[in-house]
MIPAVEX-472487 format. One record per residue (C-alpha): x, y, z; residue in one letter. Coordinates in pm, whole numbers, padded with zeros to 5 digits, always signed. Layout:
REM MIPAVEX-472487
      c1      c2      c3  aa
       X       Y       Z   A
...
REM end
This chain:
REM MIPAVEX-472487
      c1      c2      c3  aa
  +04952  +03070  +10805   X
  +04663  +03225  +10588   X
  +04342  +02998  +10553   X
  +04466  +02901  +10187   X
  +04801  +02768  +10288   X
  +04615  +02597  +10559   X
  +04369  +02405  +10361   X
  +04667  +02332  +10061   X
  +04895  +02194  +10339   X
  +04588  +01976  +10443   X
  +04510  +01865  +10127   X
  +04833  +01772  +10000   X
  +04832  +01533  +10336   X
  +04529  +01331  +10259   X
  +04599  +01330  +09901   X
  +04965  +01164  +09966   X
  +04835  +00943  +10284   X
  +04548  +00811  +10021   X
  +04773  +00779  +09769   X
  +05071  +00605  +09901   X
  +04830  +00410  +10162   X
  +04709  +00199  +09819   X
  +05046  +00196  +09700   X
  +05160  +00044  +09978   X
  +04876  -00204  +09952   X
  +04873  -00282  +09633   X
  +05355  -00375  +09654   X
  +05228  -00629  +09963   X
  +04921  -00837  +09770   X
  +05152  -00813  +09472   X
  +05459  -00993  +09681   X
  +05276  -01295  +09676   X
  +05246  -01328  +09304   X
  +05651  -01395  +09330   X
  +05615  -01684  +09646   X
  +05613  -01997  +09584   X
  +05256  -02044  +09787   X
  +05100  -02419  +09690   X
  +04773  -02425  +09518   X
  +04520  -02499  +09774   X
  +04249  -02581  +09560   X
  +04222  -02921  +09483   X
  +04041  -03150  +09203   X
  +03708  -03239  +09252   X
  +03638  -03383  +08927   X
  +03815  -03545  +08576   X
  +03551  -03425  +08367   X
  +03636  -03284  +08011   X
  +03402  -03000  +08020   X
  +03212  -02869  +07737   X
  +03293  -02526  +07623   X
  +03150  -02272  +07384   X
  +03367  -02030  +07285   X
  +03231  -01649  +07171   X
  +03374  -01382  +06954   X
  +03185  -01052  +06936   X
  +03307  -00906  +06633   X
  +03230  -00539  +06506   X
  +03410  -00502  +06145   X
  +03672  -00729  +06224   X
  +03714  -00890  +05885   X
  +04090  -00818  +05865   X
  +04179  -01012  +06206   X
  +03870  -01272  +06270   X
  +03987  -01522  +06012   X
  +04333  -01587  +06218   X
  +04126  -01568  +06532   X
  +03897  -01856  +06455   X
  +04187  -02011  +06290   X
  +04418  -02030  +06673   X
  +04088  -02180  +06848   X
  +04039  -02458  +06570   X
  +04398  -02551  +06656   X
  +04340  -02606  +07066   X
  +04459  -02886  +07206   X
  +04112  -03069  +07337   X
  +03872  -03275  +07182   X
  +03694  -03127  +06882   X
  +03351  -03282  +06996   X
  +03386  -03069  +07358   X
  +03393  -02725  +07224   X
  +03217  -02524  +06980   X
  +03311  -02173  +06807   X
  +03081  -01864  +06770   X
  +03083  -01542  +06632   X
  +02880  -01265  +06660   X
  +02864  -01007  +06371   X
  +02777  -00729  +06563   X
  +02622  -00486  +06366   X
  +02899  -00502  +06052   X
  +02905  -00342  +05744   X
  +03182  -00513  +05597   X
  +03269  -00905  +05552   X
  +03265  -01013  +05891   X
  +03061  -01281  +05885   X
  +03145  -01419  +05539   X
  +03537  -01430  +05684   X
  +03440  -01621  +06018   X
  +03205  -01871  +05823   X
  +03459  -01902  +05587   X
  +03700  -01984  +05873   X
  +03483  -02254  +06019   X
  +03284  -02044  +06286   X
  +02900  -02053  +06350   X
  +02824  -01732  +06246   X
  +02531  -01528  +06453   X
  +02418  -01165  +06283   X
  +02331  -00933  +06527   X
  +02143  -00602  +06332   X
  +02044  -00406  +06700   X
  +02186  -00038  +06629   X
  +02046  +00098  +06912   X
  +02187  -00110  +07166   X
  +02538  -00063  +07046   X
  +02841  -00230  +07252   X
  +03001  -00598  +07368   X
  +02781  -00634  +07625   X
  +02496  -00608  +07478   X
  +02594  -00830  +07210   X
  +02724  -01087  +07424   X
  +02336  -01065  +07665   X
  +02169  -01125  +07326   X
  +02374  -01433  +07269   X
  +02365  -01575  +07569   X
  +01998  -01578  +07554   X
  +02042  -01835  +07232   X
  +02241  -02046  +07420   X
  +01990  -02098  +07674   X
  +01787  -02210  +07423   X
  +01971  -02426  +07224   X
  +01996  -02812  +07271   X
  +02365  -02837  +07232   X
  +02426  -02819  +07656   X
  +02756  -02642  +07750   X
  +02884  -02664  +08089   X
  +03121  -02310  +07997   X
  +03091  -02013  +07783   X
  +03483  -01867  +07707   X
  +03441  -01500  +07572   X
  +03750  -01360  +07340   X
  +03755  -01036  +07107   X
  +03810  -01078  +06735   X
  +04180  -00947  +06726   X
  +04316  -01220  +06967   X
  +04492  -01521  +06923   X
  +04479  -01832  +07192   X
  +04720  -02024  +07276   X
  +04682  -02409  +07182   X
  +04674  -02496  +07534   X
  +04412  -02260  +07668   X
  +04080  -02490  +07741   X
  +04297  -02771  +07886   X
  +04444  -02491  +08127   X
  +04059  -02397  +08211   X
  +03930  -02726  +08222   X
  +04179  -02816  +08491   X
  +04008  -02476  +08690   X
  +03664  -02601  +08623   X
  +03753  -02913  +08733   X
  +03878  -02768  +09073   X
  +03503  -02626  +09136   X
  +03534  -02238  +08987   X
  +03303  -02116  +08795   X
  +03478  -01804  +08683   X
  +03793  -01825  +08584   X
  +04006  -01541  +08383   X
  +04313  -01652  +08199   X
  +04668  -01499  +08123   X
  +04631  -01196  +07901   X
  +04921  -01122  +07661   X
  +05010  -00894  +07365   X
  +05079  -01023  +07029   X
  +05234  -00713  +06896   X
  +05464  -00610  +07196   X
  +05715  -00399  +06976   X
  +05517  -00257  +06713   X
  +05537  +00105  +06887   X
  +05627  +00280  +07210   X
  +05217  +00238  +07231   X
  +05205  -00137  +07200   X
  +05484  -00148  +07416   X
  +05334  +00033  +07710   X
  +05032  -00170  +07695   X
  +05210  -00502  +07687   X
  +05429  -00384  +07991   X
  +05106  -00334  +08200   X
  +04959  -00675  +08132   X
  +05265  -00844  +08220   X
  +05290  -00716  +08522   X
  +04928  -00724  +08630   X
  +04904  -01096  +08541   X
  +05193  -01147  +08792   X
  +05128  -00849  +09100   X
  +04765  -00832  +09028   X
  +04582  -01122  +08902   X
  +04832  -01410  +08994   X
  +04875  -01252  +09391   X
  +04532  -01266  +09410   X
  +04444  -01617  +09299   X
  +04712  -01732  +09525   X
  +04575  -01499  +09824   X
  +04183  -01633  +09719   X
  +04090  -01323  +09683   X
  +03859  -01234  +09304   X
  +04061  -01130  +09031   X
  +03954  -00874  +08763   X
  +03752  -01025  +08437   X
  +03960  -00852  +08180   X
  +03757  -00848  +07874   X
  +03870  -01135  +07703   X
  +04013  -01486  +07773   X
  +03791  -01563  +08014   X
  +03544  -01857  +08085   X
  +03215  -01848  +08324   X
  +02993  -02168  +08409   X
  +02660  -02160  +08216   X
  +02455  -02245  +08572   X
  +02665  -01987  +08742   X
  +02557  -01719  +08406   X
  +02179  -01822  +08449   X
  +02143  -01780  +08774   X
  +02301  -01445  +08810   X
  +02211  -01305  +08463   X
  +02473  -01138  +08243   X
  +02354  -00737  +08259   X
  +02699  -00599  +08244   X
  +02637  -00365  +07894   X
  +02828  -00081  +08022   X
  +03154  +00053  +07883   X
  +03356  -00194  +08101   X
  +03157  -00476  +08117   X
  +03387  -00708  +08215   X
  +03458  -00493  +08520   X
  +03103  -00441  +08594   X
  +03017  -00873  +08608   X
  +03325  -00869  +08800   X
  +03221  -00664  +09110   X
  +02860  -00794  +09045   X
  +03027  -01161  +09078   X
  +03164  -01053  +09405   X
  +02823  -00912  +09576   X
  +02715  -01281  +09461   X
  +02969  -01414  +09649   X
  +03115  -01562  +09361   X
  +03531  -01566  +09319   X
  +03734  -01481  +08974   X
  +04019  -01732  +08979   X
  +04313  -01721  +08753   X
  +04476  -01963  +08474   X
  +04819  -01867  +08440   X
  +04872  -02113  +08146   X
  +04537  -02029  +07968   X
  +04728  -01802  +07731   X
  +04533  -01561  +07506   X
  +04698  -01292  +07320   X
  +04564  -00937  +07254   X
  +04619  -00700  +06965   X
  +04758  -00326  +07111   X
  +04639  +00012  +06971   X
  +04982  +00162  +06789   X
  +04903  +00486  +06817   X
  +04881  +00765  +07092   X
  +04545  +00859  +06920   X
  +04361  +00527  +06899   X
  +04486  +00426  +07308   X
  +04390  +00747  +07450   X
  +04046  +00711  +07321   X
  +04039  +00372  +07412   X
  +04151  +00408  +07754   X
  +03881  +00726  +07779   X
  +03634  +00464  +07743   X
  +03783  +00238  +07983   X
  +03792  +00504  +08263   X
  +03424  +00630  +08153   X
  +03319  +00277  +08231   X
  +03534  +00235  +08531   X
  +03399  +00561  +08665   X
  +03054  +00487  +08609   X
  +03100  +00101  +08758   X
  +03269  +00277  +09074   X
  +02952  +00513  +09103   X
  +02725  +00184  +09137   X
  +02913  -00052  +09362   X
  +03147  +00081  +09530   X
  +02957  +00135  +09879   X
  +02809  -00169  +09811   X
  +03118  -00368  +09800   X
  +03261  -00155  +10104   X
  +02944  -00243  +10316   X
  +02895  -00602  +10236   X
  +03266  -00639  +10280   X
  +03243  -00467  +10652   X
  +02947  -00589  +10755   X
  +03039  -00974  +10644   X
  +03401  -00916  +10704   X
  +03502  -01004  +10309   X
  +03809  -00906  +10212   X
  +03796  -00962  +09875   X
  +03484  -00723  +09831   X
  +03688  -00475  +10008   X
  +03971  -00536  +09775   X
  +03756  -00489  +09462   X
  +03645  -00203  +09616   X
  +03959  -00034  +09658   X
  +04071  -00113  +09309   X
  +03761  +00050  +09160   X
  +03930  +00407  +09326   X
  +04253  +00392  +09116   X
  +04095  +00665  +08874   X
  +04064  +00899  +09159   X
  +04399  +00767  +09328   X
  +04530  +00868  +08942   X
  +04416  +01204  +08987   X
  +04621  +01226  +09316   X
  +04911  +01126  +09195   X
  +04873  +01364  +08928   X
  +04806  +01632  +09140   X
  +05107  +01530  +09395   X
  +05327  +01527  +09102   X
  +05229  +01853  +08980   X
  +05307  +02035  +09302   X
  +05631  +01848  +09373   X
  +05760  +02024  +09042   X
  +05628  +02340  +09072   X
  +05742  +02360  +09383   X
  +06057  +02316  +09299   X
  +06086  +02626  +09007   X
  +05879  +02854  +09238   X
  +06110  +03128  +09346   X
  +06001  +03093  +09723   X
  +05990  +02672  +09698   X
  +05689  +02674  +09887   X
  +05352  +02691  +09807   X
  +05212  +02557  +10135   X
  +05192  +02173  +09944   X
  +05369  +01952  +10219   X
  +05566  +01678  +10083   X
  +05591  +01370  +10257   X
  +05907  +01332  +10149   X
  +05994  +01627  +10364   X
  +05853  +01457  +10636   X
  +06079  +01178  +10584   X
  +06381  +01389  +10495   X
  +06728  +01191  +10310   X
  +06619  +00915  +10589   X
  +06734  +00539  +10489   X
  +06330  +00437  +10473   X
  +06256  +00738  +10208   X
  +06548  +00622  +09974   X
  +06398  +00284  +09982   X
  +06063  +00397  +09895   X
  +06197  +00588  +09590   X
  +06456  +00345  +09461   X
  +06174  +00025  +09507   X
  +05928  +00286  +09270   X
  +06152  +00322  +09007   X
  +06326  -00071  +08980   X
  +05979  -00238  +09094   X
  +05821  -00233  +08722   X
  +06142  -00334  +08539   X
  +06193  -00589  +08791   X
  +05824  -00714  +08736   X
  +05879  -00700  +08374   X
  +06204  -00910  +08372   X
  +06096  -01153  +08577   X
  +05791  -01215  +08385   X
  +05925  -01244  +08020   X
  +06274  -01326  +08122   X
  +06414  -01147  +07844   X
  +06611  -00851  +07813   X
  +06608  -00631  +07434   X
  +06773  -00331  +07433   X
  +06431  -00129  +07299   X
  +06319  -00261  +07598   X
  +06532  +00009  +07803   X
  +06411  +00279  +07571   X
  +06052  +00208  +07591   X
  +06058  +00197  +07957   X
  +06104  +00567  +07982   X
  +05815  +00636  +07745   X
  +05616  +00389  +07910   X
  +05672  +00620  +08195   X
  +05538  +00923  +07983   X
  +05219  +00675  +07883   X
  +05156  +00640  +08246   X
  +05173  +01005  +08284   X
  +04915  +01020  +08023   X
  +04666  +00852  +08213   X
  +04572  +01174  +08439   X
  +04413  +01393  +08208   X
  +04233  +01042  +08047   X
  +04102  +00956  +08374   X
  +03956  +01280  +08470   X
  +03833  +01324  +08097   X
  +03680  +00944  +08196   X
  +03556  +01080  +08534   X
  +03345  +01352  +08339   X
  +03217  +01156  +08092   X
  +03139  +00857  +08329   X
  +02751  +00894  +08224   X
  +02796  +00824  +07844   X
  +02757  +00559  +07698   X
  +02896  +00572  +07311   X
  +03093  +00247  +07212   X
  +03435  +00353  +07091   X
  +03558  +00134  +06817   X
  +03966  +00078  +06792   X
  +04053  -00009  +06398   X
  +04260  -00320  +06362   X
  +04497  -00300  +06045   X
  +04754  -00555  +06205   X
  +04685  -00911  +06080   X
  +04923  -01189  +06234   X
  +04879  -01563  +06229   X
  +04890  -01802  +06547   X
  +05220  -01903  +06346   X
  +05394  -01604  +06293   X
  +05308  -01517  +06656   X
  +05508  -01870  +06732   X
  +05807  -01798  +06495   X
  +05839  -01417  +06650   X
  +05835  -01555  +07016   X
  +06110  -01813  +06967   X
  +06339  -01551  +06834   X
REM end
């Protein structure tokens, strides 16, 4: 065997051990998201906390009035919460449409330090000073819609003692394209196998940009700082250096407006994965050492997700090989597949069939519905998954930049109309 065969048939090892080892990981935390494990946590308090709930809005004119609309409509006392926007450096109505809608409107003109997180530090820093007292901040984006229920879901989290708490992301345009479609398959099955498995294991679940609510003592002691790309991921692994645990409201509905096009999601998730990349670069030993050294799993968990670009990559690479493998006219280019290892064994055949039933399972169980576009956009939500290879090593590149990406919103739909198309 020449040196080159040698090191491919090495490298295809460790890329597949790596690869499937996380896999393998990531199908046992997410079994517990289906058990029926009893919530541990108990209430330490009846206290109606007082919430004040952000939007940072950039151009959002078209969707902000419905947004403020849904949160005037929760179900808790109008004296406990408070709504804000932020008019992040706008050049359209913005702030006339929230003020309109019955929002304290904040106008942020800082065009150098472009980007949510920055907005959201620069508000935070008026709270402080403010003589309203809030025991929560809840941060949303501009295109949501919340479900009426949302602050009585987190109140009953606060009052069990958490002081981070991220709540049960959803899409509000589902069907609108194979796009849309793709997204809103991924959220519903990481609020079950991701988010709800780890709440129940007590491990921290991921901050996930919106729908989320973090204790103002909790905020001032650490200090916000997260103003990269991702800075919901970044508080989240500094939350867990701090010792501090992301719970999860499963009923604390919010729902999230999906990019419809190919164009608008792949630069979207760029940005994601230049953010995740960059995050990884910072605190990934960190987490891996504390988490050794202090024998914390969940830092060692966090760590482990903040790999999935590069596990991405693998699987891309794995994927590549398998098929051109398969066309070459020897059928071996020295890339050892485990499967080859395993041969037509019983254990391999599991493996395979759990990959391809394990999503549409996940996605039954969670919406309990079954549309025949659903079938359809299953296959192309395998193609969108495929997609994420070249975004994540476009992301891994790019991990040191730091221009804001704005996604468009031309899709306006009213906390009703949501209601009426969900009961259908």
């Amino acid at each position: 065997m020449s040196d080159g065969s040698m090191f491919l048939t090495v490298f295809s090892i460790i890329l597949q051990v790596f690869s499937l080892s996380i896999g393998i990981y990531y199908l046992i935390v997410g079994i517990t998201g289906f058990l029926p494990i009893k919530d541990k946590n108990k209430k330490i308090s009846d206290k109606t906390h007082k919430f004040a709930l952000i939007i940072s809005a950039h151009n959002e004119e078209v969707v902000i009035g419905n947004m403020v609309e849904s949160l005037k409509q929760l179900d808790y006392p109008d004296d406990a919460y408070d709504i804000f926007v932020i008019a992040d450096n706008c050049d359209d109505n913005t702030a006339k449409a929230a003020e309109d809608a019955g929002a304290l409107v904040y106008v942020r003109n800082v065009p150098e330090l472009r980007g949510k997180g920055h907005a959201l530090e620069w508000m935070f820093d008026k709270l402080y000073k403010m003589d309203e007292q809030y025991d929560y901040i809840s941060v949303f984006d501009a295109d949501n819609l919340v479900d009426k229920n949302y602050l009585k879901a987190m109140n009953e989290r606060a009052n069990q003692g958490f002081k981070v708490v991220q709540g049960f992301l959803d899409s509000k345009n589902p069907y609108d394209s194979w796009i849309t479609a793709a997204y809103s398959f991924c959220f519903w099955s990481v609020n079950r196998i991701f988010q709800l498995s780890r709440y129940k294991l007590g491990l921290c679940c991921e901050l996930s940009g919106t729908g989320f609510i973090i204790a103002l003592d909790t905020l001032k002691k650490l200090g916000w700082g997260a103003t990269c790309l991702t800075e919901d991921m970044e508080f989240t692994m500094k939350l867990s250096l701090n010792d501090t645990r992301v719970a999860f409201a499963y009923d604390a509905v919010v729902y999230d407006e999906k990019p419809l096009t190919l164009k608008q999601s792949w630069r979207q998730r760029v940005r994601w994965m230049q953010g995740h990349c960059d995050v990884a670069s910072r605190y990934f030993f960190k987490l891996i050492k504390k988490g050794i050294k202090e024998r914390k799993l969940s830092c060692i968990d966090c760590a482990v997700y903040l790999v999935q670009p590069i596990r991405i990559i693998a699987t891309g690479i794995i994927t590549f090989f398998a098929y051109a493998q398969t066309f070459h006219p020897d059928g071996d280019l020295g890339f050892i597949q485990l499967s080859y290892i395993f041969g037509n064994s019983w254990l391999w055949n599991v493996i395979v069939i759990l990959q391809f039933c394990y999503t549409p399972f996940v996605i039954w169980y969670e919406r309990r519905e079954f549309k025949p576009k659903m079938v359809f956009y299953y296959f192309t939500y395998i193609l969108y998954n495929f997609t994420w290879v070249p975004i994540a090593i476009q992301g891994m590149i790019g991990k040191n930049k730091t221009e804001w990406s704005h996604t468009k919103h031309t899709r306006t739909i009213s906390m009703e109309e949501l209601n009426r198309l969900n009961s259908k």
